[in-house]
TORLO-179914 format. One record per residue (C-alpha): y, z, x; residue number from 0; residue in three letters. Coordinates in steps of 0.1 Angstrom, whole numbers, plus 5000, padded with zeros to 4 digits. Layout:
N
Y,Z,X,NUM,ALA
...
***
This chain:
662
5000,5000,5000,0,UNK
5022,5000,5030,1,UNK
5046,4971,5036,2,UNK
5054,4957,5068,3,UNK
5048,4974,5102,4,UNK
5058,5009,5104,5,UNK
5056,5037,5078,6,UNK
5079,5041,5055,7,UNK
5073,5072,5033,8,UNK
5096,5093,5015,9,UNK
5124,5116,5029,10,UNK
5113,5148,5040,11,UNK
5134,5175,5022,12,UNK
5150,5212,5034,13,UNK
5123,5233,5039,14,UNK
5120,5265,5017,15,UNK
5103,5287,5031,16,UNK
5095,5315,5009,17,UNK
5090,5294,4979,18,UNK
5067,5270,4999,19,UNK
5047,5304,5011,20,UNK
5048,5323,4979,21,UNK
5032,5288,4963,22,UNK
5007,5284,4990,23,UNK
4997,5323,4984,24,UNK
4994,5314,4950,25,UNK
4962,5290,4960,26,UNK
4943,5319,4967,27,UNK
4940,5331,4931,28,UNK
4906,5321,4932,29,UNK
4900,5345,4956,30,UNK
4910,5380,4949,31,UNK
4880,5398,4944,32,UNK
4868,5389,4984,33,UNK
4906,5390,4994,34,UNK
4905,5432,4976,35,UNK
4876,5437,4998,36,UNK
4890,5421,5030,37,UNK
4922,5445,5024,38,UNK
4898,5474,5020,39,UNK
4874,5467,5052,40,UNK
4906,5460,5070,41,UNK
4921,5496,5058,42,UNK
4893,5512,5072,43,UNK
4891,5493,5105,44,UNK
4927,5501,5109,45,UNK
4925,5537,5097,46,UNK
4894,5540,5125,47,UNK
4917,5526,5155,48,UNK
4949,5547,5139,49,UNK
4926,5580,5147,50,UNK
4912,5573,5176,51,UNK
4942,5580,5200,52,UNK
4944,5613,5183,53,UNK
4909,5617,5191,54,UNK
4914,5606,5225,55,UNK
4939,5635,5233,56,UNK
4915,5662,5231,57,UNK
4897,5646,5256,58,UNK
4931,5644,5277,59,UNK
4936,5680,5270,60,UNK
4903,5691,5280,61,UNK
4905,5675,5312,62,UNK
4939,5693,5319,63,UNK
4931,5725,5312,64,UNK
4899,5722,5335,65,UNK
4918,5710,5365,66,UNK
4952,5735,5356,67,UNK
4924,5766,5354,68,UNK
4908,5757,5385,69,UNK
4943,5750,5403,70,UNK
4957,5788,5389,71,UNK
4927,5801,5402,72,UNK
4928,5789,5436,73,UNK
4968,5806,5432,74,UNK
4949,5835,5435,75,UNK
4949,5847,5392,76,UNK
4922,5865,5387,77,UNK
4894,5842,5370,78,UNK
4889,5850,5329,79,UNK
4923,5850,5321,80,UNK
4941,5832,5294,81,UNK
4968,5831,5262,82,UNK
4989,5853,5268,83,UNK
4983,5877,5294,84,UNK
4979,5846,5313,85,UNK
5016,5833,5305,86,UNK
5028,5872,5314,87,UNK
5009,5871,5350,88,UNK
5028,5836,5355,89,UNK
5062,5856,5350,90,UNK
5053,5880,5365,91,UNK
5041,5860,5396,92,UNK
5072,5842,5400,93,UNK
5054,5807,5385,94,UNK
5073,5805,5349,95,UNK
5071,5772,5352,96,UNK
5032,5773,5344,97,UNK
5037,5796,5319,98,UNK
5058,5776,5292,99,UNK
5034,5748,5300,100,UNK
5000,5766,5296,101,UNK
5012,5782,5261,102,UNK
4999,5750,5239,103,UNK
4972,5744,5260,104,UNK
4937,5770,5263,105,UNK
4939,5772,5296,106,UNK
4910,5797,5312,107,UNK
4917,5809,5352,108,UNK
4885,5796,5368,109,UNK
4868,5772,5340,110,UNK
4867,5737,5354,111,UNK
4867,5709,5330,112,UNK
4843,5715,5298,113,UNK
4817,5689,5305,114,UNK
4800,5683,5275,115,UNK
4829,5693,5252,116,UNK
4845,5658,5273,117,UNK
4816,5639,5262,118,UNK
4814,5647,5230,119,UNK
4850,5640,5219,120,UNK
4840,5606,5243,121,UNK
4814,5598,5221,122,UNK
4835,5606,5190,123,UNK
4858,5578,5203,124,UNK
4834,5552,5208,125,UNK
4819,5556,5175,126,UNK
4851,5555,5159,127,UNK
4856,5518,5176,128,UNK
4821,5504,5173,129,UNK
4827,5513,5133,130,UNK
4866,5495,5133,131,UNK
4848,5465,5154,132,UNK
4821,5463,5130,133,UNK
4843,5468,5097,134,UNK
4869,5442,5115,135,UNK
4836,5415,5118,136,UNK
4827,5417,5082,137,UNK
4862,5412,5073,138,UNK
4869,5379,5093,139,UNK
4833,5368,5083,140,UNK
4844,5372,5045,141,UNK
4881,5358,5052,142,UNK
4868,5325,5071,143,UNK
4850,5318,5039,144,UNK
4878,5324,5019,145,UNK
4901,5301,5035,146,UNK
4881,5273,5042,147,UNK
4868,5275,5003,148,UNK
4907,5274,4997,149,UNK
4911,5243,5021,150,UNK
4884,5229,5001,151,UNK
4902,5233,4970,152,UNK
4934,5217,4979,153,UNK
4917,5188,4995,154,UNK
4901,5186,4961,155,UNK
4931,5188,4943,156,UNK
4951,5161,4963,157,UNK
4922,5140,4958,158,UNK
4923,5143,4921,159,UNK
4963,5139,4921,160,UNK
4961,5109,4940,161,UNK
4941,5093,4915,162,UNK
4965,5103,4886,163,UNK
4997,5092,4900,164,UNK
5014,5059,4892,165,UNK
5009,5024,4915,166,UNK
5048,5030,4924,167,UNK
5048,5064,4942,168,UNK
5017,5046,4965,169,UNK
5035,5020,4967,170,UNK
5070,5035,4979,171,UNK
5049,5051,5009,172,UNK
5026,5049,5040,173,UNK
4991,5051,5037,174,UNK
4988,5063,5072,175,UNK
5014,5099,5060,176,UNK
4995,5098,5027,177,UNK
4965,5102,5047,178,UNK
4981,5125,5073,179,UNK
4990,5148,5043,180,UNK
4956,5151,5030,181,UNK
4938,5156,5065,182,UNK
4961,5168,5090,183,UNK
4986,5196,5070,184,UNK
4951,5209,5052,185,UNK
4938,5212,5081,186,UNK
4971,5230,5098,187,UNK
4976,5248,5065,188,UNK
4940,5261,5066,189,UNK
4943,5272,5105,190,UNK
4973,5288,5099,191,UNK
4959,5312,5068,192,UNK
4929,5320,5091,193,UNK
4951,5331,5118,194,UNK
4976,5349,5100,195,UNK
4959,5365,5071,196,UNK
4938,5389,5090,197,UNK
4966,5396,5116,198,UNK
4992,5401,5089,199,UNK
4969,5423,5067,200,UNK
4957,5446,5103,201,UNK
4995,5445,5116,202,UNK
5008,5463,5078,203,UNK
4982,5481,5073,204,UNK
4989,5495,5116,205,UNK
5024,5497,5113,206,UNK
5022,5526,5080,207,UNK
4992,5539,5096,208,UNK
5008,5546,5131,209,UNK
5038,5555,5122,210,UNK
5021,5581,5101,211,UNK
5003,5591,5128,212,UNK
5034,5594,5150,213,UNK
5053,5615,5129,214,UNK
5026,5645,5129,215,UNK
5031,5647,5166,216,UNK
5072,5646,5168,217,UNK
5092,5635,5146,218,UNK
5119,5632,5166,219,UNK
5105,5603,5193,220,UNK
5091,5588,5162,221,UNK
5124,5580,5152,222,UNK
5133,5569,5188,223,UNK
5105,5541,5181,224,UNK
5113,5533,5145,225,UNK
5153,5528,5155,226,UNK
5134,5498,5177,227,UNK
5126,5479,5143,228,UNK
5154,5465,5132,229,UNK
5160,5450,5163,230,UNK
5129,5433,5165,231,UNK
5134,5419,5133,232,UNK
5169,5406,5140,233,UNK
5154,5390,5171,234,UNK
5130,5372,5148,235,UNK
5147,5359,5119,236,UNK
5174,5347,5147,237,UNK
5146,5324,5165,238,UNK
5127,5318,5130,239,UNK
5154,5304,5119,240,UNK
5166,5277,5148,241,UNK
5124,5271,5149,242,UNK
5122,5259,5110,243,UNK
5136,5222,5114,244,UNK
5123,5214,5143,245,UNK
5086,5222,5130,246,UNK
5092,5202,5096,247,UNK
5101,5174,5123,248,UNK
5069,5183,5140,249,UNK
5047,5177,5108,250,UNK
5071,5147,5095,251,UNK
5068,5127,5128,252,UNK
5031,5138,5129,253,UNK
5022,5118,5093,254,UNK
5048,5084,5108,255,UNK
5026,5086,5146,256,UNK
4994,5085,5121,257,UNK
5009,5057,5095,258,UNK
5020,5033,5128,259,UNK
4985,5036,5144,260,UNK
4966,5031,5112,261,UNK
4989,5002,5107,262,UNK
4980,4985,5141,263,UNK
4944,4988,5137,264,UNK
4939,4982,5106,265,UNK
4955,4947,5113,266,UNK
4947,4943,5151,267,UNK
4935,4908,5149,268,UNK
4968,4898,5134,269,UNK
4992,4919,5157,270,UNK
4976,4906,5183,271,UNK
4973,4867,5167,272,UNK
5013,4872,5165,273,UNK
5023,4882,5196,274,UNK
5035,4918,5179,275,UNK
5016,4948,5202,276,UNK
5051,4952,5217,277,UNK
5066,4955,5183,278,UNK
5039,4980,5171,279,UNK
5040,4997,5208,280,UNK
5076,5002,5205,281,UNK
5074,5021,5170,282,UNK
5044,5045,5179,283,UNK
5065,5055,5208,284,UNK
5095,5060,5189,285,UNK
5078,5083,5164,286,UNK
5053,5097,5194,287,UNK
5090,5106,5208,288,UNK
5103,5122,5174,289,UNK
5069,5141,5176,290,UNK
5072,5155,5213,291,UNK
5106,5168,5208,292,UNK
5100,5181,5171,293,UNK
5069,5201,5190,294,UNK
5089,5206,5220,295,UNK
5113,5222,5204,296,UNK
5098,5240,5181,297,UNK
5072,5257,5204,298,UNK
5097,5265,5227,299,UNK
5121,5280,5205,300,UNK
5097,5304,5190,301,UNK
5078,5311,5216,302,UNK
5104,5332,5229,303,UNK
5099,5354,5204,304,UNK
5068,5373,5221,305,UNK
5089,5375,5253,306,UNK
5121,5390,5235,307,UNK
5093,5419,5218,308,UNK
5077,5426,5247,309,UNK
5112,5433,5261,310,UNK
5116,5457,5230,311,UNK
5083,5471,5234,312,UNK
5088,5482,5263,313,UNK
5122,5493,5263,314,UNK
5108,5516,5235,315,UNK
5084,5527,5259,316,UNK
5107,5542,5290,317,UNK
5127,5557,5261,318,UNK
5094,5579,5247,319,UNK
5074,5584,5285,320,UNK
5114,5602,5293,321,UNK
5120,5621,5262,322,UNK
5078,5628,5261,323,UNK
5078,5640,5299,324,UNK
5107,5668,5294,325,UNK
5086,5679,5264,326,UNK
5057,5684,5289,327,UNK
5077,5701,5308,328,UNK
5091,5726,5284,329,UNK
5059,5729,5266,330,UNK
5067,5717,5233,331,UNK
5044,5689,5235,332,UNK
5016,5686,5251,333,UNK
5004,5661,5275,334,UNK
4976,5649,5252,335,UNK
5003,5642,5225,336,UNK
5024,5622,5245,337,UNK
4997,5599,5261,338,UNK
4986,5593,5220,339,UNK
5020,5588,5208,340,UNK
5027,5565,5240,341,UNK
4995,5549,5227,342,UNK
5006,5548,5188,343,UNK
5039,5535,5204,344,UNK
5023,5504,5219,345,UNK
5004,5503,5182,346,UNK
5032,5500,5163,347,UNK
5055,5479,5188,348,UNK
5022,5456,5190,349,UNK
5019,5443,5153,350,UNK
5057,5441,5150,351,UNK
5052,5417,5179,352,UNK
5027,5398,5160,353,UNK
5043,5396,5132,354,UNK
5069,5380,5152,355,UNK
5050,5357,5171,356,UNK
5034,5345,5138,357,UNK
5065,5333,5127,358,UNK
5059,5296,5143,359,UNK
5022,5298,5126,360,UNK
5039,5303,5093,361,UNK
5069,5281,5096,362,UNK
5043,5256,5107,363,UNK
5020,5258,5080,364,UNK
5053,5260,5055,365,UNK
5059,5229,5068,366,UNK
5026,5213,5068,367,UNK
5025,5229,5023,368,UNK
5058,5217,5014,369,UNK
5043,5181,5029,370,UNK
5010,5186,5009,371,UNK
5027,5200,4975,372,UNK
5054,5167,4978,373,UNK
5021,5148,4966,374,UNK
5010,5178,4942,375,UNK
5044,5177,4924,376,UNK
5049,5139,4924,377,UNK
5055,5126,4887,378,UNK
5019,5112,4872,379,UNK
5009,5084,4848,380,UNK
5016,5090,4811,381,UNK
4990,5098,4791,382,UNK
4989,5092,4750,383,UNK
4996,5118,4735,384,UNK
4968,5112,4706,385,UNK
4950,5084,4722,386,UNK
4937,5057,4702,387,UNK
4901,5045,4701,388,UNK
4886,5012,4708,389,UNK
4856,4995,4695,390,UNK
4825,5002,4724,391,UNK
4832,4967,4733,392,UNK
4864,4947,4722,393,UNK
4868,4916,4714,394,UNK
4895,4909,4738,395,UNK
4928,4897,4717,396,UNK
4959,4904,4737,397,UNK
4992,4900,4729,398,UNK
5023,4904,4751,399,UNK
5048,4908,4725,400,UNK
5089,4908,4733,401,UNK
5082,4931,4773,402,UNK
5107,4937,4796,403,UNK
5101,4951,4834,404,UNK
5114,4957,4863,405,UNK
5105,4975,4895,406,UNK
5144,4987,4903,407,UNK
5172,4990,4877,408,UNK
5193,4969,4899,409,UNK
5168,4938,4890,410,UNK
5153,4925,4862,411,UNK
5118,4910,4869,412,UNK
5103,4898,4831,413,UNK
5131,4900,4808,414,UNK
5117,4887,4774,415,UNK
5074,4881,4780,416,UNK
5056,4871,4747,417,UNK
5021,4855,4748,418,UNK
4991,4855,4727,419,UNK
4955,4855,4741,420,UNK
4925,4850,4715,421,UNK
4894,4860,4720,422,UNK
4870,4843,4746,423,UNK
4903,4824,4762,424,UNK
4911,4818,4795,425,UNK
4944,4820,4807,426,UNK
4955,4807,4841,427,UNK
4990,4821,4853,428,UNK
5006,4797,4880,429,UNK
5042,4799,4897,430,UNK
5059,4802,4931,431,UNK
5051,4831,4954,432,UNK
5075,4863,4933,433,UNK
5076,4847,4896,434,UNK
5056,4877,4884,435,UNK
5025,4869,4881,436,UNK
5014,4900,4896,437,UNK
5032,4922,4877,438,UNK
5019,4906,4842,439,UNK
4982,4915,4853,440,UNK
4993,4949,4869,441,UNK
5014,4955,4830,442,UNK
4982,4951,4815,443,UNK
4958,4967,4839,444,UNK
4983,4996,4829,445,UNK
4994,5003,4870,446,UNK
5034,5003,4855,447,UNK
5043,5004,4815,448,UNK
5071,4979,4804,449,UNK
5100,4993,4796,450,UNK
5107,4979,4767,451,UNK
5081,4956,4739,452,UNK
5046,4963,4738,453,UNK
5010,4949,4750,454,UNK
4983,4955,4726,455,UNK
4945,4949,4729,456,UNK
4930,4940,4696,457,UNK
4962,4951,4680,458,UNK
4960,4988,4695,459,UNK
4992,4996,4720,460,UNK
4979,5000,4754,461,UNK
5006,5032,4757,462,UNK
4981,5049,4727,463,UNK
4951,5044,4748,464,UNK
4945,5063,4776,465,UNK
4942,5043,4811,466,UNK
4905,5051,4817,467,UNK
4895,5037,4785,468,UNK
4918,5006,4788,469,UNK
4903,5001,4821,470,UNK
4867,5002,4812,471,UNK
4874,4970,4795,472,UNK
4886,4947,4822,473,UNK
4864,4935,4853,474,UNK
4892,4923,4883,475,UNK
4881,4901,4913,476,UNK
4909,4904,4939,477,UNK
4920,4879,4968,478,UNK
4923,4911,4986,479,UNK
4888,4925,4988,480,UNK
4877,4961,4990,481,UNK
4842,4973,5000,482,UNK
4831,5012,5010,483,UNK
4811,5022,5036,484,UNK
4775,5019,5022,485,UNK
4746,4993,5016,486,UNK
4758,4960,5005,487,UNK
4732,4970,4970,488,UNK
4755,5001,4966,489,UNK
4789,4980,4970,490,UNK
4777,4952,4942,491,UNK
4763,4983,4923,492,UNK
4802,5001,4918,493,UNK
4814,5007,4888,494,UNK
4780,4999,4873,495,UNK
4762,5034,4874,496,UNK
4725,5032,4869,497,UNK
4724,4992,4875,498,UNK
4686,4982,4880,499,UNK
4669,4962,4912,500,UNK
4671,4931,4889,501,UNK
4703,4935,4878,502,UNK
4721,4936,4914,503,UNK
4699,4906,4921,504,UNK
4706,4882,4893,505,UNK
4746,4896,4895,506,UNK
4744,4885,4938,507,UNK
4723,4849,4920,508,UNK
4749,4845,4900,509,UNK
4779,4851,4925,510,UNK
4759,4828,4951,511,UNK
4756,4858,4976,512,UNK
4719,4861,4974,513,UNK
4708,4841,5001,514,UNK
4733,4852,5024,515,UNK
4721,4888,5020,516,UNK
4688,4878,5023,517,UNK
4694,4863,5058,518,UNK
4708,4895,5070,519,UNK
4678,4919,5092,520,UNK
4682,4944,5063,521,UNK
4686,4929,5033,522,UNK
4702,4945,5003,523,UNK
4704,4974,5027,524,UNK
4729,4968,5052,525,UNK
4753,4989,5055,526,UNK
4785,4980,5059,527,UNK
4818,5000,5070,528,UNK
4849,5001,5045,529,UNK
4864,4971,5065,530,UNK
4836,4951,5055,531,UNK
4829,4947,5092,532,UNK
4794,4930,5099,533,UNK
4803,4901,5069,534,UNK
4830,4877,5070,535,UNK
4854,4874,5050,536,UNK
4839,4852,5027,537,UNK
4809,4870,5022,538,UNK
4830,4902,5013,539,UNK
4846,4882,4983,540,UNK
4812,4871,4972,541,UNK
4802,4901,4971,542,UNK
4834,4915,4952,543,UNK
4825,4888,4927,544,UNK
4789,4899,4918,545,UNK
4801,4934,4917,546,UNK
4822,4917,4888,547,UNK
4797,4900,4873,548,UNK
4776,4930,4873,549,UNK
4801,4949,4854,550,UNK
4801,4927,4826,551,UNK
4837,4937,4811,552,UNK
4847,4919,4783,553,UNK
4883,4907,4801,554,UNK
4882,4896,4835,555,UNK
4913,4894,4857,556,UNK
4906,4868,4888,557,UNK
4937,4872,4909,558,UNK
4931,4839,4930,559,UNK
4890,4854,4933,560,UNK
4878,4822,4959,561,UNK
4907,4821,4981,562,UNK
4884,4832,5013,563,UNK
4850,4810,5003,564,UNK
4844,4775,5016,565,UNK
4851,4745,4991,566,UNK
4811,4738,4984,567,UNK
4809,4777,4978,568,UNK
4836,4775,4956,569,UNK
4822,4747,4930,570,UNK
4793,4769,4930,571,UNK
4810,4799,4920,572,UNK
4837,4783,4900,573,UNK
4805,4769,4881,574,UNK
4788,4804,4879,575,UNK
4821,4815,4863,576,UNK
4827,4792,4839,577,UNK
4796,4808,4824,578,UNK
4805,4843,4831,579,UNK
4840,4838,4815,580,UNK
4821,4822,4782,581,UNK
4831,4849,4751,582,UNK
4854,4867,4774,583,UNK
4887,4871,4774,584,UNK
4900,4859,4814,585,UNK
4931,4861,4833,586,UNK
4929,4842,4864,587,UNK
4959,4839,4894,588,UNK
4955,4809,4910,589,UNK
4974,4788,4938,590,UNK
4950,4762,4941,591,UNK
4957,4743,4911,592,UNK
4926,4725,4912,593,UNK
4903,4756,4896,594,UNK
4921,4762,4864,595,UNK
4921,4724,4852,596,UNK
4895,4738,4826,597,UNK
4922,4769,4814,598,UNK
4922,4772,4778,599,UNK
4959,4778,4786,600,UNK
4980,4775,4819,601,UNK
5012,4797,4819,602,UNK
5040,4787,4846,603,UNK
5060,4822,4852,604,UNK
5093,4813,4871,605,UNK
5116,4845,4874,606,UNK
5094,4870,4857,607,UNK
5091,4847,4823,608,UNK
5073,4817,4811,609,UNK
5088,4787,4817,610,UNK
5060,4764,4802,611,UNK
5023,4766,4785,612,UNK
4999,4745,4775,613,UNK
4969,4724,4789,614,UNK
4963,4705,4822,615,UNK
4969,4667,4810,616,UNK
5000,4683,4781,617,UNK
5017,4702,4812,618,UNK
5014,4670,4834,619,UNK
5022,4646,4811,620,UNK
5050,4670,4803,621,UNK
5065,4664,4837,622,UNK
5082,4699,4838,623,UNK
5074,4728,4863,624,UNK
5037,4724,4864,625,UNK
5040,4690,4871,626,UNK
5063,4698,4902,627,UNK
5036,4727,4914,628,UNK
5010,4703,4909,629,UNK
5026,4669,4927,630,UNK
5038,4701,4957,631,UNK
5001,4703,4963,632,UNK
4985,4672,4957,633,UNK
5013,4646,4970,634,UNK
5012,4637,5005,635,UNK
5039,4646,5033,636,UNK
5071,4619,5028,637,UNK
5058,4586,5043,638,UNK
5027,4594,5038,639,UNK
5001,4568,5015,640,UNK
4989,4581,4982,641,UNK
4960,4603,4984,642,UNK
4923,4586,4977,643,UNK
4901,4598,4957,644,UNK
4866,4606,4970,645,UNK
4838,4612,4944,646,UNK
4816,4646,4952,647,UNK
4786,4649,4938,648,UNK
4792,4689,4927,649,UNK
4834,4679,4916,650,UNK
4815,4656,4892,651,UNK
4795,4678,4881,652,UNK
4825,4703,4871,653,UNK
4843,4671,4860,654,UNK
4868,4673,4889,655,UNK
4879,4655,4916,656,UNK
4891,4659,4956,657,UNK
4918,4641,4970,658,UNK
4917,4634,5009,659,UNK
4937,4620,5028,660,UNK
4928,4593,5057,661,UNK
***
């Protein structure tokens, strides 16, 4: 649906963040049983760590009373003593010094360190870890599923929307960013609720925890630490902030890099044919460029962030190891409750950090959403309010009556269409390259509504019915052909669910594939890729015209169906046809003038209306347009002798004739 080389999708828009993130939560509905249980594992985890530092000081405190006992004891204090007749033989000894400090602690004269006291408050500790690490494995185990289910979901989702919006919004953009939506922001979207789910849930769930936990030792460093916070988040918001556009650059230029490369491979033989790999090299390096300085940028920009609260961190560090070491001192505190609040201050400085350093994961992934829901929240096809119903098969009587249409307002395409089409007619629509011949089969194929008149199929508006059921009706053969990765069986089987052996083979028969296929190694099950690569072109069409015949819809639309087969090839399915179009309603775009001489009725379209209608030998003998179109193509260069006539055995046959020229 792209046009020319080089993407050229829609503008991206301001990004906004918190709507764009409190949407994207929003995906996660599905989820909130598993997401209660990952907030309650990760509770306890957290709750686990939070302790164990307070744990941890006991140990601290055993081990300095064992090594102040022995040391007072080898100052000559007689061994046994402690509380406080130990702090009065300190005073009395000239050592007050040792006896403020010894009054928090249970210091005994001559008890060494208290062995297995040590190594049970060390065991205490390691259980209380192993039990966070194992409540922290179930949690990311659960989560992972969670957001890859979620991933799942949107993928789905953006499937589905891409089948219900309208031929213009594909149109207006770049297959390569529509497909750079879909895979690559999913996929960034997903990675970045992985990584900052968990981290965000651990780091809240730390911060109150710690801070908790600080504020039973002292109080007043715990407001030292806390006065830390604002700056931190100042910090952040600052570089958050400057970050943003350069990451919706990042994710923009990402979707243009994939839409120029899909572009140039998709048609390498034609680049290349044309002289244009300079052309094509040129763009990818001017969007690769966009795309190194959006990622540059943004990268750089917030990667200082971690930097800047480390520098906070430990700022808040030297403030509580000064204020915590007088305390020691004095004995207020003791020195196993300043080594656990030094601890809980490197708890609660760290998930501040990462909170902060998760701001380029979430401005990324904002990015990467706002990208993704631009397709979710584009406008869709109208559906009928109280759709009408059709016979099971119709009879295929359609009438263009009084329509108007145009792609822009600025330009009026078909400004007054009215055309009848009985039953079992075929209708060939010729013109110049632009008159709108297109459009009149994409009006009735329901891909754009007319803005104004109506197109009814056995007198029922097409607006009343909905699209899939209009649709089921009409068989298309396009000059552009499309095949899926898959057998060539499975290609000629689409849109004919539950098609038997036989009926694949009389439907390739009858499309004049059959002995092709049957040359190939495997048969009917070849597989081919969605390029058709292994088949020429040719063969692809053939193939696109069994699927057709297989179908068996009661209106056919042949948009110019043998352009790509050889002219024996084409009297052979031109012959198949006529029979395949007998009782059916058929629209058929053709250039070659010479395959709708047998047209019920020819339409010439000039400017989006008809200009003329009839028969072969009425339009010619009329001398009008047709007759111009007709002389264009069968009329020899200026100079040149009239054209002979050569008799063909198979022209004859399909009462026809081919001119050559000597």
């Amino acid at each position: 649906m792209s046009h020319g080389p080089g993407p050229r999708g829609p503008q991206q828009k301001a990004a906004d963040f918190r709507g764009t993130w409190r949407r994207l939560l929003g995906e996660l509905r599905p989820e909130r049983a598993r997401i209660a249980l990952v907030i309650a594992l990760t509770t306890i985890a957290v709750v686990l760590t939070v302790v164990a530092p307070k744990i941890l000081a006991h140990a601290m405190n055993i081990l300095f009373e064992g090594i102040i006992g022995t040391v007072l004891s080898n100052a000559g204090l007689p061994a046994g003593l402690s509380g406080d007749a130990l702090a009065q033989a300190l005073n009395v000894g000239g050592m007050s010094e040792y006896a403020d400090m010894v009054g928090a602690y249970n210091v005994v004269v001559g008890q060494g360190i208290d062995t297995h006291a040590l190594l049970v408050v060390l065991g205490q500790v390691l259980a209380v870890y192993l039990l966070s690490a194992l409540f922290m494995w179930v949690q990311g185990y659960i989560l992972a599923g969670v957001v890859q289910r979620t991933g799942r979901r949107m993928r789905a989702e953006v499937e589905a929307k891409l089948g219900r919006v309208p031929l213009s919004y594909l149109d207006s953009g770049s297959r390569g960013d529509i497909l750079s939506r879909v895979t690559n922001d999913v996929d960034n979207i997903t990675q970045t609720l992985q990584q900052t789910l968990s981290q965000a849930l651990n780091s809240i769930i730390s911060v109150v925890g710690v801070l908790a936990m600080m504020v039973t030792i002292s109080v007043q460093l715990s407001l030292v630490t806390v006065a830390m916070v604002p700056v931190a988040v100042i910090i952040t918001v600052l570089i958050a902030r400057r970050a943003q556009p350069h990451f919706t650059q990042q994710w923009d230029a990402t979707g243009k890099v994939t839409g120029v490369v899909e572009e140039a491979f998709t048609g390498h033989e034609t680049v290349v044919l044309f002289g244009s790999e300079e052309e094509f090299a040129r763009l990818f390096d001017e969007e690769n460029t966009r795309l190194y300085e959006g990622s540059y940028k943004a990268q750089w920009i917030s990667g200082t962030i971690q930097p800047a609260m480390r520098l906070v961190s430990n700022l808040s560090f030297v403030i509580v190891a000064v204020i915590g070491g007088v305390r020691v001192t004095s004995g207020t505190m003791t020195l196993g409750d300043v080594q656990a609040f030094i601890q809980y201050t490197q708890q609660f400085t760290q998930p501040i950090t990462q909170l902060a350093s998760m701001a380029n994961l979430l401005q990324s992934g904002a990015a990467s959403a706002e990208r993704l829901f631009g397709i979710m929240d584009a406008p869709e096809e109208e559906q009928a309010d109280a759709p009408a119903h059709l016979a099971e098969r119709v009879a295929g009587r359609v009438v263009f009556d009084h329509v108007r249409f145009s792609y822009s307002p600025d330009t009026e395409l078909i400004t007054d269409l009215s055309l009848t089409v009985e039953p079992g007619q075929t209708v060939a629509i010729v013109g110049p390259t632009g008159a709108g011949k297109t459009t009149l089969v994409n009006l009735l194929l329901r891909f754009y509504d007319p803005q104004a008149g109506r197109i009814t199929l056995d007198g029922v508006d097409t607006r009343e019915l909905s699209r899939d059921r209009l649709r089921e009706q009409i068989g298309m053969v396009l000059q552009d052909t499309w095949l899926f990765e898959g057998t060539i069986r499975d290609n000629i089987a689409f849109g004919a669910a539950g098609a038997s052996e036989e009926q694949v083979l009389a439907a390739a028969r009858a499309a004049n594939v059959d002995h092709i296929v049957q040359a190939l190694p495997k048969g009917y099950d070849t597989v081919i890729d969605d390029s058709g690569s292994g088949v020429s072109a040719g063969e692809k069409q053939l193939i696109t015209i069994a699927r057709a015949f297989l179908a068996d819809r009661q209106i056919l639309v042949l948009d110019e169906a043998t352009s790509s087969v050889d002219t024996r090839t084409e009297l052979l399915v031109q012959k198949a046809m006529v029979g395949l179009r007998q009782g059916r309603t058929s629209f058929v775009i053709a250039h070659r003038l010479s395959t709708i001489r047998d047209a019920d009725i020819i339409l010439v379209m000039e400017h989006g209306d008809i200009v003329e209608q009839g028969g072969h030998d009425e339009l010619i003998a009329a001398r009008g347009a047709y007759y111009r179109l007709y002389q264009s193509q069968f009329s020899g260069p200026a100079g040149q002798d009239e054209p002979a006539v050569v008799a063909d055995p198979l022209l004859k046959a399909l009462g026809r004739t081919e001119r050559h020229y000597s």
